[in-house]
N, C-alpha and C positions, 0 to 999 in steps of 0.2 A: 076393604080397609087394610087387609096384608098387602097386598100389591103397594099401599101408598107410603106402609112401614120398612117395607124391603126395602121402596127407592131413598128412603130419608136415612135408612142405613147404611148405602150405598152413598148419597151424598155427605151424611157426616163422618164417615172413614176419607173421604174425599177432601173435606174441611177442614178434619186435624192435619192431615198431611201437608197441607196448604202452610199451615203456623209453621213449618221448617225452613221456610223461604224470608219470613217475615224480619228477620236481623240482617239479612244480605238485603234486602229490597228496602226497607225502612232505612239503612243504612246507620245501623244503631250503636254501631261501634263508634261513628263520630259524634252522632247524635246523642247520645250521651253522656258523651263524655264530660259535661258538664254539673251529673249526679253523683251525687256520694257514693260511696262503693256498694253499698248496702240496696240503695236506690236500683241500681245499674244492675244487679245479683236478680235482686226481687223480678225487675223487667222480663227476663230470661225465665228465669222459675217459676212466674205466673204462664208467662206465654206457654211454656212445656206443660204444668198441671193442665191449663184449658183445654189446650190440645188432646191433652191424656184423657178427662173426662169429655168429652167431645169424641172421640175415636170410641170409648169402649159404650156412651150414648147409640153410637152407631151397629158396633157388634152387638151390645142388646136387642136391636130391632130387628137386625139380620139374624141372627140367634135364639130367639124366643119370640116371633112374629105373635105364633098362634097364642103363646101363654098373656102378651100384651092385650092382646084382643078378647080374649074368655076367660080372663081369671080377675079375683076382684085387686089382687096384688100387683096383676102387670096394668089393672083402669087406674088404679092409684100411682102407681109411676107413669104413667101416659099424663095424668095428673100434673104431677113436679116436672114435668118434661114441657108441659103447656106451659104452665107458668114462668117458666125457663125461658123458654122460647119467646113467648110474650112480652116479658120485659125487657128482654135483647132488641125487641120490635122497637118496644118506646126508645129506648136509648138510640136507635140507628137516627132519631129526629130529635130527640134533645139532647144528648149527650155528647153528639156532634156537629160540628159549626156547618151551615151549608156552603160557607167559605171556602170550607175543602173540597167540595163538588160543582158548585154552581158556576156554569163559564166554561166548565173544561169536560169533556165531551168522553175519555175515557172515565175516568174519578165519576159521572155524573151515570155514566152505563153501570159503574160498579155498584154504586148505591144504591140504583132501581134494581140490581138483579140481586143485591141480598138486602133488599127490604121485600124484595118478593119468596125469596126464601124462609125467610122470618115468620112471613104470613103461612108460607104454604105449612113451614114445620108447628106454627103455634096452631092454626085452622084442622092437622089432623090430629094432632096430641087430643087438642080439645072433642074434637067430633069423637076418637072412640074412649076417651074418658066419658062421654055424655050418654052414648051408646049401650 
């Protein structure tokens, strides 16, 4: 189970990093430019928090592997981490259109390699919560 925590901290340091790209790539200076200022601020500031908790999600797991594993305070945050992860799972299929993916051949790679992420990260949260 540490080996599966290491790599999930290694991928989610990986993750937040990725959200630095997301206003150049989304192209969200023009894209919204049709939000209120307020609207426009938030977009940014959520992206950065997510990011943020997602990043230090990651140095948690890299950083207290063993304490996740044999204490009943790191099962209960493996816990909130499951659940996390889980309902990030549902939303990758209802809370986005397959409009955005379906037909188009990179968009459609993306969506199967972080719906399998979702699983892999919600499938070990849960397994050493259960553990």
């Amino acid at each position: 189970m540490e080996i599966h925590l290491k790599i999930i901290g290694v991928l989610l340091i990986l993750l937040a990093l990725v959200h630095a790209i997301f206003p150049k790539y989304f192209n969200w200076k023009e894209e919204l430019k049709s939000l209120s200022l307020v609207n426009q601020q938030m977009m940014s500031i959520h992206t950065f928090f997510i990011a943020l908790i997602v990043f230090l999600m990651g140095v948690l797991c890299l950083t207290s592997t063993h304490e996740l594993v044999e204490t009943k305070l790191g099962k209960t945050i493996s816990m909130g981490f499951a659940v996390f992860w889980s309902v990030r799972l549902i939303f990758q299929f209802l809370g986005y259109s397959s409009k955005l993916w379906k037909g188009k051949a990179f968009e459609t790679i993306v969506h199967i390699s972080f719906s399998g992420l979702w699983i892999y990260l919600s499938a070990v949260f849960w397994m050493n919560y259960l553990n």
